[in-house]
N, C-alpha and C positions, 0 to 999 in steps of 0.2 A: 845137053842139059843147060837150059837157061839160068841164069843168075837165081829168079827170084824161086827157083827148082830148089839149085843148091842150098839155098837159104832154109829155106822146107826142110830138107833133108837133115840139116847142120840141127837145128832147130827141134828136130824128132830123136835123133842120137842126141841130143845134152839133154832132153828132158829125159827120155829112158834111161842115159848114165843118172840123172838123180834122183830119180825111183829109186834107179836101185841101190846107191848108196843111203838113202834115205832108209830102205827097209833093212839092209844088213844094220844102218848104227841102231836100229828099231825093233830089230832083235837079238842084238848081240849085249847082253847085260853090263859089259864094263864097256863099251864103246858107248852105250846111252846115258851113261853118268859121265863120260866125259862130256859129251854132247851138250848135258843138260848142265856140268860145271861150267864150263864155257858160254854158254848163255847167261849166268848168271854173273860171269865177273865181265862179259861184257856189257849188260846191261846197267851193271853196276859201276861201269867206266865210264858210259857214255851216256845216260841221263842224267848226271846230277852235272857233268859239262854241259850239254844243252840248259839246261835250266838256268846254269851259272850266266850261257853268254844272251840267254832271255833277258833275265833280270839286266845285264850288264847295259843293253841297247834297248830297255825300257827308262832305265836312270837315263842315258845318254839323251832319248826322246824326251824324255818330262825336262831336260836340262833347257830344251829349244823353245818349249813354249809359254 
């Protein structure tokens, strides 16, 4: 088996493992609200820090010219 075989192969089993965890949390009624709690408090983490260090390095930029 050549490298870029194994890579193929590696490649087909991680995306089948996340099918199929994908459809168990997709139909299992409390594993999809955690799914979907956890999207929300990381979304809820991590965009208003992006925006924060947007703004931060737009001040920075408007300071330079």
């Amino acid at each position: 088996m050549t490298d870029e075989q194994a890579r193929t192969a590696a490649n087909v089993v991680l995306a089948s493992i996340g099918v199929a965890a994908a459809y168990v949390v997709l139909t299992t009624p409390s594993l999809r609200r955690l799914a979907l709690r956890a999207t929300q408090w990381w979304l809820g983490a991590s965009v208003p820090v992006y925006l924060l260090n947007q703004v931060r390095q737009a001040w920075v930029e408007s300071a330079r010219a």
